[in-house]
C-alpha positions in Angstrom: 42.5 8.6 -56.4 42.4 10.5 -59.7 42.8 14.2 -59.5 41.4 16.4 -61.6 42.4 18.9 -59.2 44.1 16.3 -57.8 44.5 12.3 -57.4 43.7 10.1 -57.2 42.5 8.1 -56.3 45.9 4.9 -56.4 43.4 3.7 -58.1 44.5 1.8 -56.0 42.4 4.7 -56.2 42.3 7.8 -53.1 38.2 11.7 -47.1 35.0 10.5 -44.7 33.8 11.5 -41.1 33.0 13.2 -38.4 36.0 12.8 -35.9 36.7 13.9 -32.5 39.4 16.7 -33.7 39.7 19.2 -30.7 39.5 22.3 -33.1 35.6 21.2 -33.6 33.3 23.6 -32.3 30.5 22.1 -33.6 27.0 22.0 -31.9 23.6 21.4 -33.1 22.7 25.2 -32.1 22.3 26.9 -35.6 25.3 29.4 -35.2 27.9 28.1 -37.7 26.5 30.0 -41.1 27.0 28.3 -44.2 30.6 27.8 -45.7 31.0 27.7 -49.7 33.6 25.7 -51.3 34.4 25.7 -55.2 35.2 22.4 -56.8 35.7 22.3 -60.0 34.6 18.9 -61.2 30.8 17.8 -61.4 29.9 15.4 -58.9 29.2 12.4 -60.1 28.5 9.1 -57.9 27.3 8.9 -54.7 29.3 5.5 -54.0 32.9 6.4 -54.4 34.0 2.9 -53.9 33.5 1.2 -57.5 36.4 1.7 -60.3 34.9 4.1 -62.3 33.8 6.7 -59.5 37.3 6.9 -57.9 37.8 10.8 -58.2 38.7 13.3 -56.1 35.3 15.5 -56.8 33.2 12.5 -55.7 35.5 12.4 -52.3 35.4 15.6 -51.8 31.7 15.6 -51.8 31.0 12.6 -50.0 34.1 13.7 -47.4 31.6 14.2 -44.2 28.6 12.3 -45.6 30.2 9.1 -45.4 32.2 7.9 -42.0 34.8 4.9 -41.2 37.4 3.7 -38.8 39.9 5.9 -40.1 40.8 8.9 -42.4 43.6 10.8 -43.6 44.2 14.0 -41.9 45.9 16.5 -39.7 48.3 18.6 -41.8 51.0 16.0 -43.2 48.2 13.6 -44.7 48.6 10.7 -42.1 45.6 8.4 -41.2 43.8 9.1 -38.2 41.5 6.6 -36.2 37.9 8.0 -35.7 36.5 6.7 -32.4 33.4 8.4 -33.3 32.9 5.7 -35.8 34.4 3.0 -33.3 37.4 1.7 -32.3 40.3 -0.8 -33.6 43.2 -2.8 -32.1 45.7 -5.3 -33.5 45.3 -8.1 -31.1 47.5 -10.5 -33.0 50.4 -10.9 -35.4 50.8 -14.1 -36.5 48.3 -14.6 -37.5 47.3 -10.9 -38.4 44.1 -10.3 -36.8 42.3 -6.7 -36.4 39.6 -6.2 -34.1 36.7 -3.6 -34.7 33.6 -2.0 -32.8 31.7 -0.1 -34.6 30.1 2.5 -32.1 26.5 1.4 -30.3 24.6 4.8 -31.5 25.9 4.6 -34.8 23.1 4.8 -37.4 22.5 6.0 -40.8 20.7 8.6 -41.2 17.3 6.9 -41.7 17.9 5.3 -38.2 19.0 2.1 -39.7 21.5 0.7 -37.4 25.0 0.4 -38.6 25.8 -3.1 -38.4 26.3 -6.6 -39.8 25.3 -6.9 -43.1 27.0 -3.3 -43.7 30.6 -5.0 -42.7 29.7 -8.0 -45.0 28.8 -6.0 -48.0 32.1 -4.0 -47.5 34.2 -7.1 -47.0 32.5 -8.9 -49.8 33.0 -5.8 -52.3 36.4 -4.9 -51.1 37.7 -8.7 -51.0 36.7 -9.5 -54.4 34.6 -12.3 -53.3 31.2 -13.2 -55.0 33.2 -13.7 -58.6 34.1 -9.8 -58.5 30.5 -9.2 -59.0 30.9 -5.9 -57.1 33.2 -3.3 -58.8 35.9 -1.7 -56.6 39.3 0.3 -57.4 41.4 -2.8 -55.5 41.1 -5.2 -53.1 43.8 -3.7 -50.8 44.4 -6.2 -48.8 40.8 -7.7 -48.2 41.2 -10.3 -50.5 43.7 -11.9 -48.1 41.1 -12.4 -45.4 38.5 -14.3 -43.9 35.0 -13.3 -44.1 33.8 -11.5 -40.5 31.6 -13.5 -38.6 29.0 -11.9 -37.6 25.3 -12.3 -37.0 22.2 -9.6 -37.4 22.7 -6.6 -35.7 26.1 -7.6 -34.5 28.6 -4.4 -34.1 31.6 -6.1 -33.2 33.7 -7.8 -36.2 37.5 -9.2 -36.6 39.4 -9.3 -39.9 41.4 -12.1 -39.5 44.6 -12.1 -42.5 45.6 -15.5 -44.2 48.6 -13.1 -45.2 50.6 -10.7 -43.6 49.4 -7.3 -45.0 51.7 -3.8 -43.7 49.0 -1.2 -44.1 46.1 -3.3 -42.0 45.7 -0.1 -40.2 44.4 2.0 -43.5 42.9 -1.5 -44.9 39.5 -1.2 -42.7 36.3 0.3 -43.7 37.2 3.9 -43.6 36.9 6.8 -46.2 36.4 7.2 -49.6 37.0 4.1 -52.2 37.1 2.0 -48.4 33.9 3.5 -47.2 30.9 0.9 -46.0 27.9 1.6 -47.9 24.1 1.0 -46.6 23.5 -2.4 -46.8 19.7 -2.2 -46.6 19.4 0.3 -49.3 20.7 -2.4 -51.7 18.6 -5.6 -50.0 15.8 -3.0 -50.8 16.7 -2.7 -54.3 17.7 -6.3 -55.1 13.9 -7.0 -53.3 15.1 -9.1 -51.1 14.9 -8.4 -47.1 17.3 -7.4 -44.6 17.5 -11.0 -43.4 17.8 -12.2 -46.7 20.2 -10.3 -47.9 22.3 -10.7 -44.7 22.5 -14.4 -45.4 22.9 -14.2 -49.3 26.3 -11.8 -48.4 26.7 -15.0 -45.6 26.4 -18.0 -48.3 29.2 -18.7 -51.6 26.5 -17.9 -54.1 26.3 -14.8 -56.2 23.6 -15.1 -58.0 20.9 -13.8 -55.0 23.6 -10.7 -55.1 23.6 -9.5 -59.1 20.4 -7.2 -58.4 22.3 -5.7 -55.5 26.2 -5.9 -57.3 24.1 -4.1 -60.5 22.7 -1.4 -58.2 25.8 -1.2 -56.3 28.0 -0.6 -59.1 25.6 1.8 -61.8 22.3 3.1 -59.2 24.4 5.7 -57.5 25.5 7.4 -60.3 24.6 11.1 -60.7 22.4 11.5 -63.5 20.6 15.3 -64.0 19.3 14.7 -60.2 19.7 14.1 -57.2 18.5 10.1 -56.1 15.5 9.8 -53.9 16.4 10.5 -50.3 16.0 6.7 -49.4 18.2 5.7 -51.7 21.3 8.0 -50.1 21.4 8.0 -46.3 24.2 9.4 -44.5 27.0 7.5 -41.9 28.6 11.2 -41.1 28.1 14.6 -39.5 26.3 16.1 -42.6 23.8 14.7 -45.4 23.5 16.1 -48.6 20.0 18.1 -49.0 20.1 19.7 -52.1 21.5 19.2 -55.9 21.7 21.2 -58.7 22.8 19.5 -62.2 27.0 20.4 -62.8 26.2 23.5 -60.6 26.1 22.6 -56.6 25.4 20.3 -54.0 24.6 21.4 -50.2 25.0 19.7 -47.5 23.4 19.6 -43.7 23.6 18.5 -40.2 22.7 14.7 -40.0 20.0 15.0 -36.7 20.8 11.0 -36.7 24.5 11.3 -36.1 25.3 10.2 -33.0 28.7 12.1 -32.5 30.0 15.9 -32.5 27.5 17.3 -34.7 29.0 19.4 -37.9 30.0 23.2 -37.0 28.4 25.1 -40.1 25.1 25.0 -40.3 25.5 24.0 -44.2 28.2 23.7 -46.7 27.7 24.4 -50.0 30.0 22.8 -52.8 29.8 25.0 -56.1 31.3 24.0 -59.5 32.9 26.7 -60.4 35.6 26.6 -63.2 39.5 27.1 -61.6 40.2 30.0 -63.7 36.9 31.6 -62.1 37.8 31.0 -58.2 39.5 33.6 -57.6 37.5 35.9 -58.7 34.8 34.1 -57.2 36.4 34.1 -53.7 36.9 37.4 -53.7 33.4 38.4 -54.8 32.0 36.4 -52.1 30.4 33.6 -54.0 32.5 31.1 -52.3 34.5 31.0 -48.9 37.3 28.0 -50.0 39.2 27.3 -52.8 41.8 24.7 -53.8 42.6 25.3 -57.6 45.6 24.0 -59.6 47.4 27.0 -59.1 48.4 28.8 -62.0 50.8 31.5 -62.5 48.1 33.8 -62.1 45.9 32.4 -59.9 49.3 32.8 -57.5 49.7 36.5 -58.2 45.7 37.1 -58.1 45.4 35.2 -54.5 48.7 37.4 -53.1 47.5 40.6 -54.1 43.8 40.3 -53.1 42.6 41.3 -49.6 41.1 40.1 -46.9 42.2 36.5 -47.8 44.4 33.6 -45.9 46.4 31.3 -48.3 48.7 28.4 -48.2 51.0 27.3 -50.6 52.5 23.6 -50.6 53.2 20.6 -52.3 50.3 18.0 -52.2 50.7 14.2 -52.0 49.3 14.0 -55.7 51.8 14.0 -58.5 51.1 14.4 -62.1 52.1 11.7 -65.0 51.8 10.3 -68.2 50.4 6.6 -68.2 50.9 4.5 -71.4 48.4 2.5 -73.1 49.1 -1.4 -73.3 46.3 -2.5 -74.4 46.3 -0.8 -77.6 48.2 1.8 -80.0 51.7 2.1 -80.8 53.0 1.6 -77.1 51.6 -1.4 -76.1 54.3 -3.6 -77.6 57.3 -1.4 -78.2 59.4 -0.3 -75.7 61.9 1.7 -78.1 59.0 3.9 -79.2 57.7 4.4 -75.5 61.7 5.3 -74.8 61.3 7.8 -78.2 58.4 9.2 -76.2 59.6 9.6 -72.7 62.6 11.4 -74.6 60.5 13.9 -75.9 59.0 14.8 -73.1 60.2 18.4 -72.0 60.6 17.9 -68.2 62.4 21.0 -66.9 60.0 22.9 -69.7 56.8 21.6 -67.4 57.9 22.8 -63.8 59.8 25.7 -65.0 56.5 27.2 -67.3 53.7 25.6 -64.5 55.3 24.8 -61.5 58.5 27.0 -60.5 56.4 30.2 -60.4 54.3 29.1 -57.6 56.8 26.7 -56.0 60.0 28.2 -57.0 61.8 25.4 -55.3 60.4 22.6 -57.7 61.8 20.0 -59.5 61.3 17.3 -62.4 59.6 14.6 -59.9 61.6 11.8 -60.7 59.8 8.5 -59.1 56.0 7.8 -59.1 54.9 6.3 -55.5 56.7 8.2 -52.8 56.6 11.8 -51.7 60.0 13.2 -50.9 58.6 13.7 -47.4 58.2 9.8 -47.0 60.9 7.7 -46.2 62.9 5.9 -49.0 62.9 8.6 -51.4 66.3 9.0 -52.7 66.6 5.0 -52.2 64.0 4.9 -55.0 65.9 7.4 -57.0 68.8 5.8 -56.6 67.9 2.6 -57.3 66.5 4.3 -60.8 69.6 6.2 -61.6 70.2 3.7 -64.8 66.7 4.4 -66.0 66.5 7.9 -64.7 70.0 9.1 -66.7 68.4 7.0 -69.6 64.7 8.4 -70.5 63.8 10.9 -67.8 65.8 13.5 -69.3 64.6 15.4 -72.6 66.8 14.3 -75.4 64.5 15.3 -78.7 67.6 14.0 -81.2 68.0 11.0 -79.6 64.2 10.5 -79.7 64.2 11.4 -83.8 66.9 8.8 -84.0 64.9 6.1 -82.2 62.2 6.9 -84.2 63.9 6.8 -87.9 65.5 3.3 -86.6 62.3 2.1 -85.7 60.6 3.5 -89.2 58.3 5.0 -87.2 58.3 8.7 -88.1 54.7 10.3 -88.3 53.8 7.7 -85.4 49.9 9.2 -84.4 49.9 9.6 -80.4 46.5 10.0 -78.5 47.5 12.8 -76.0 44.3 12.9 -73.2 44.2 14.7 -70.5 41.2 16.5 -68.2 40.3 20.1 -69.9 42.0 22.4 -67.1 44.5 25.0 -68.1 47.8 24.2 -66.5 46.6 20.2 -68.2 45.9 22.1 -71.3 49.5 24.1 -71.6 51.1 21.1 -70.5 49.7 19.2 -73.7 50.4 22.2 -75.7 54.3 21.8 -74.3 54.5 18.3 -74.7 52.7 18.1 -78.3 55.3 20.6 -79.4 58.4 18.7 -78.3 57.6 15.4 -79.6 56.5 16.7 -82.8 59.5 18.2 -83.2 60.9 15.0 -82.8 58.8 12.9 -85.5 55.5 11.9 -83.6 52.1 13.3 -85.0 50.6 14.2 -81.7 46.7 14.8 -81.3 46.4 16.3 -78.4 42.9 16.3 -76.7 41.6 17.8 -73.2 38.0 16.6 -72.4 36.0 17.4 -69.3 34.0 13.6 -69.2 38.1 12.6 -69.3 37.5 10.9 -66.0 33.9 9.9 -66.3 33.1 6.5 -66.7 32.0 7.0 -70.4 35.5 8.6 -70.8 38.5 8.6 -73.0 40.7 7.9 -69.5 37.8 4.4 -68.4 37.2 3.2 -71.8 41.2 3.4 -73.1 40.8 5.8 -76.4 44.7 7.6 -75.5 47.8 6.2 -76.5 49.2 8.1 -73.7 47.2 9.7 -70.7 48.3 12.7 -68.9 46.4 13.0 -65.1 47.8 12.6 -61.3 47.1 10.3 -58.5 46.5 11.3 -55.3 48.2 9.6 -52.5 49.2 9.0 -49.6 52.3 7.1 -47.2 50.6 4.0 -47.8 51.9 1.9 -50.0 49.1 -0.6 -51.0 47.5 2.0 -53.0 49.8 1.2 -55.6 48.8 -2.0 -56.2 45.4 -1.5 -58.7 48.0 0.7 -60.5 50.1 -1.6 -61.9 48.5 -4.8 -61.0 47.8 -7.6 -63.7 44.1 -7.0 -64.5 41.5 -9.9 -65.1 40.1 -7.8 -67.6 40.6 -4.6 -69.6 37.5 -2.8 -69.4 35.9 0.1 -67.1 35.1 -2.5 -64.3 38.0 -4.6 -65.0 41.0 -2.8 -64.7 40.7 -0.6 -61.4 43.5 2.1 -61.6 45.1 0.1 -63.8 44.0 2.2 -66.5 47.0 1.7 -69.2 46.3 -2.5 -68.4 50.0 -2.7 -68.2 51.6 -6.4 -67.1 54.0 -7.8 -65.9 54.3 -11.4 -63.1 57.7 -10.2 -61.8 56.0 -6.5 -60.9 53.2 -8.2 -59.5 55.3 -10.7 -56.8 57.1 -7.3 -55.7 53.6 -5.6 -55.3 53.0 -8.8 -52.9 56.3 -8.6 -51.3 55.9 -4.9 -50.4 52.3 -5.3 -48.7 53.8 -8.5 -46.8 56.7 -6.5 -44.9 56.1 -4.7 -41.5 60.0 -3.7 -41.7 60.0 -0.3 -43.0 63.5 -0.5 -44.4 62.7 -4.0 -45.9 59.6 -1.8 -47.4 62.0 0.4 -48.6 64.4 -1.3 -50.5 61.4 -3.2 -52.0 59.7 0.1 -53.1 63.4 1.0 -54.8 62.9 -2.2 -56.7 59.4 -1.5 -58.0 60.4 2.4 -59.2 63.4 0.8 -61.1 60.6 -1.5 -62.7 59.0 1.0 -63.8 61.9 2.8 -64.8 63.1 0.0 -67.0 59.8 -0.7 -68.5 58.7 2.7 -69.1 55.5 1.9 -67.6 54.5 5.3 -66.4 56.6 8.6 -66.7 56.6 10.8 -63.4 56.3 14.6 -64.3 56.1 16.9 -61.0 55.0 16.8 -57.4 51.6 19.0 -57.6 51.6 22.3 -55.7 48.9 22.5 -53.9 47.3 25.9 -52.9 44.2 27.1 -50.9 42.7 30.4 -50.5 39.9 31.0 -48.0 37.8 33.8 -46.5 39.6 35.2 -43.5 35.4 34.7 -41.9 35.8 31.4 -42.2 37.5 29.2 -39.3 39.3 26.1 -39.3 40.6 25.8 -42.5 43.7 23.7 -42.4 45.4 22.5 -45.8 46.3 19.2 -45.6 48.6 17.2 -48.8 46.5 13.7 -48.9 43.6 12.8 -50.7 40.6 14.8 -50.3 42.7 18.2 -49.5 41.3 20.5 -47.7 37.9 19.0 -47.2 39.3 16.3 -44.3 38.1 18.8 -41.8 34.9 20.4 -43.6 33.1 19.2 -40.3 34.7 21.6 -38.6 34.4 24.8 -40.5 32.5 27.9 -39.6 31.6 31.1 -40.6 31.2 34.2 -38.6 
C-alpha cells in the first residue's frame, strides 16, 4: 500500500473487520463515547481495491466498514482469520484448493445477503478476468485459479489453484485492496438485475460488465461529498454516517452486522495536518494519533501529560522509485548509478530517523523487515550491489556524470508534501546537485491521487514508502511487467520498470511453500534489484502513536493500516 503516513499499499498495494479479538468489549448499549483519530490524508475512494485508490488513508477509513476472511493484526502485523466473517481450511495440496464459508447472518448493511455474486465479482476483479476490465493493484494469486462455482445465494465457495501459490492464506477476500465489494450495488448501477448480473460475472463476456467495471473502477471516488447511502453499504462493525469535504468522516455501529457489535459508539476520523496532532491531541480535538514522527513531534509527545505512546519501527519503508518509462533513467543505468550515489543515506536516518529511533540504520533491501526471516540472506546476497551504489559517494557520482556528458541532467524529485518528505528532498536535492544534477524538487499533496504526479508518471524519480507485510506476493504489482503504462495499467508498478528474468523469480517465489527455498529466492530478487538499480531502499519507517490515556484498547501494530486494525474495539470513558 502507499503511505503517505505510511505504505503502501505493495501495490502489490496494502485493514477490514469486525473480529472476535477477546479485548472487544463491544455491545450495542450506547456506552463506548466517541473516539477521534487524526489522519492526515483526505479520504478519497470508497473502494480501496482498484490501482489508483491503494493508500493508506482510504484503508484506514474503510478499516471496520469493510470485512473479509482475514486481516493483518495483533501487534507484529501477522494475518488473522476472522470467523466473524466465515471460516477457511486448506483441504488439499496438490492440487491447491481453499475452502470458504462465508457466515449465514452475514449481510450488508442494507440487508442484502452476502453471497454469490459478491465472491464472483471479487474473483473476477482480483483474477484479472473479463479482459482486465476491472482495475485492481495485482492479481495476487487469483489469476492462477478457477472461477468459484457457485449459484444465487450460495455462501459456500472453493478456490481451486491451477498453480501452486505460498500466501493462499492472505490471497482470499479479506481487507483492504482484497476486500469483496457489494455486488448488487453495481448490478444496480450497470441496470441490470441481481440475476442478471450474477450470470454476466458467470458467462466469458465482458461487454454486459463495462457499466459495472466503469462504476467499479471511477463511482466510488470521493468527490466534495459523500455518495448516496445506497450506493455505500457496509460488510463490518461500523458504517460511515457522515462526511465533511478534506475535513472528517464519522463512522457508526452497523445495526445489520451480525457479529460483536463495534465498542465506541462512533469514531470520528479528522484530517488534521501531522505537524498539528500533537497539539491537537493534547487540546482534546482528537484521542489517536499516528504521525511521521518528527524530531519534534518525539519531544512534544514525551513531555506532554496525560498521554500513552509507543515508539517502533513499522513494516513500511521509505524509497526512491525510478521512472522507466520516461526521463533520463529509463534507459541508462550509469546515470541511475550517478543518482543512487548521490543519495546521502546516513544524512537521511541520522537528520530524520536516529532522533526518534536512535538505533536506526540505512535500510539496505526493499521487501523484508529485519524482523522477517531471510533478512541478512537478502543483504548478503546484495553485498556486490550494496558496496557498489548504496553508499554516498558524490565524486564518484560527478565522475559518472562528466563520462556520461551528462552534467546539468534535470531530475523530477516528487514526493507527498509532509515535512520529514519535504527535508528529505531538501537533503537529497542538495547532495546530487552538488554532484552535477539540476534537481527540481517538488512535494505535492494530490502526489498520490489518481490525477497525480506519482499515477500519471510526471517524476524522474519518486520518493514515497510501501507498506507491508510478511507476505511476499505483495511484491509482485511492484516490479511486475505491466500490460500498460497508465493509472489503470501499471498497479504498483508505478516506475513501469521490466525485466522477464525478474518476473520468472516473482513466479518462483509465490510457487514455494519451503520457507528457506522462499528465502534464497527472495535473496535473488533484492540482488536484482540491486544490480538494476530498480528502486533505492532508504530507511525502515518509525512508527509512533500517541493516544488519550481515556481511551482503551489502543494497540500499535507495524502492518498496513497501523493502528486502526483494532478501531472496533476502542472506547472512551
Amino acid at each position: 500500500m502507499l503511505a503517505g503516513t505510511l505504505v503502501l499499499s505493495a501495490c502489490s498495494s496494502d485493514d477490514s473487520d469486525g473480529d472476535d479479538n477477546d479485548d472487544a468489549n463491544g455491545g450495542g448499549g450506547g456506552t463506548g463515547g466517541t473516539v477521534t483519530y487524526a489522519m492526515a490524508q483526505p479520504w478519497q475512494n470508497y473502494n480501496q481495491t482498484t490501482a489508483g485508490a491503494n493508500t493508506v488513508a482510504n484503508g484506514q477509513v474503510m478499516a471496520k466498514v469493510m470485512s473479509g476472511f482475514w486481516y493483518f493484526g495483533d501487534s507484529d502485523g501477522q494475518a488473522i482469520a476472522n470467523e466473524e466473517f466465515g471460516t477457511f481450511e486448506k483441504v488439499s495440496d496438490d492440487p491447491l484448493q481453499v475452502d470458504y464459508s462465508i457466515n449465514p447472518d452475514a449481510v450488508w448493511s442494507d440487508g442484502t445477503p452476502i453471497d454469490c455474486d459478491d465472491v464472483l465479482l471479487w474473483w473476477s476483479a482480483q483474477s484479472g478476468a473479463f479482459d482486465g476490465i476491472f482495475s485492481v493493484p495485482g492479481t495476487q494469486g487469483i489469476e492462477d485459479t478457477e472461477r468459484p462455482d457457485c449459484a444465487a445465494g450460495d455462501k459456500d465457495f472453493t478456490l481451486l489453484y491451477t498453480l501452486p501459490y505460498a500466501d493462499w492464506l492472505t490471497a482470499g477476500p479479506g481487507h483492504g485492496n482484497t476486500t469483496m465489494m457489494p455486488a448488487h450495488v453495481l448490478a444496480e448501477q450497470a441496470g441490470l438485475s441481481e440475476e442478471e448480473f450474477l450470470a454476466a460475472l458467470q458467462g466469458d463476456d465482458p461487454a454486459p460488465l463495462e457499466p459495472a467495471a466503469e462504476f467499479y473502477n471511477n463511482g466510488w471516488t470521493i468527490d466534495g461529498a459523500l455518495p448516496d447511502e445506497a450506493l455505500i453499504p457496509s460488510s463490518g462493525p461500523y458504517k460511515i454516517s457522515d462526511y465533511v469535504t478534506d475535513e472528517s468522516v464519522t463512522l457508526v455501529r452497523n445495526e445489520a452486522y451480525w457479529g460483536e457489535p463495534g465498542a465506541a459508539d462512533s469514531i470520528v476520523i479528522r484530517m488534521v495536518p501531522e505537524p498539528e496532532q500533537v497539539q491537537a491531541l493534547q487540546n482534546g480535538d482528537v484521542d489517536i494519533i499516528e504521525p511521521q514522527p518528527t524530531v519534534d513531534m518525539a519531544q512534544q509527545i514525551a513531555a506532554a501529560s496525560g498521554l500513552e505512546s509507543e515508539v517502533a519501527e513499522e513494516y513500511t519503508y521509505e524509497h526512491l522509485d525510478f521512472n522507466f518509462d520516461n526521463g533520463p533513467f529509463a534507459d541508462s543505468l550509469e546515470l541511475r548509478e550517478a543518482f543512487a550515489l548521490c543519495v546521502p543515506y546516513e544524512t537521511l536516518v541520522d537528520n530524520l530517523i536516529k532522533p526518534v529511533v536512535p538505533d536506526a540504520s540505512v535500510k539496505q533491501v526493499r521487501n523484508v523487515a529485519p524482523w522477517d526471516a531471510g533478512y541478512q540472506e537478502a543483504i548478503d546476497a546484495s553485498a556486490e550491489w550494496i558496496d557498489a551504489y548504496g553508499q554516498t559517494d558524490v565524486e564518484r557520482s560527478r565522475q559518472i556524470l562528466e563520462e556520461q556528458d551528462a552534467v546539468g541532467t534535470t531530475i523530477r524529485l516528487g514526493t507527498l508534501d509532509n515535512q520529514r518528505r519535504n527535508d528529505a528532498g531538501v537533503l537529497i536535492e542538495a547532495s546530487c546537485e552538488e554532484a552535477g544534477f539540476d534537481v527540481e524538487f517538488s512535494a505535492a499533496a494530490d502526489f498520490f491521487d489518481t490525477d497525480g504526479a506519482l499515477s500519471e508518471g510526471r517524476f524522474d524519480v519518486a520518493m514515497y514508502a510501501w507498506s507491508g507485510s510478511p507476505d511476499r506476493s505483495g511484491w509482485n504489482s511492484t516490479y511486475r511487467t505491466v500490460g500498460e503504462c497508465s493509472v489503470d495499467g501499471k498497479g504498483n508498478n508505478n516506475g513501469c520498470y521490466s525485466n522477464a528474468e525478474l518476473d520468472q523469480l516473482l513466479d518462483d517465489v509465490l510457487r514455494t511453500g519451503d520457507l528457506d527455498e522462499a528465502v534464497a529466492i527472495t535473496a535473488e530478487i533484492e540482488a536484482h534489484l540491486w544490480e538494476n538499480l530498480v528502486t533505492i531502499p532508504l530507511y525502515q519507517h518509525p512508527g509512533i502513536t500517541a493516544w488519550n490515556g481515556a481511551v482503551q484498547n489502543v494497540v500499535p501494530n507495524p502492518s498496513q493500516n497501523g493502528i486502526v486494525w483494532n478501531a472496533h474495539t476502542w472506547s472512551k470513558s
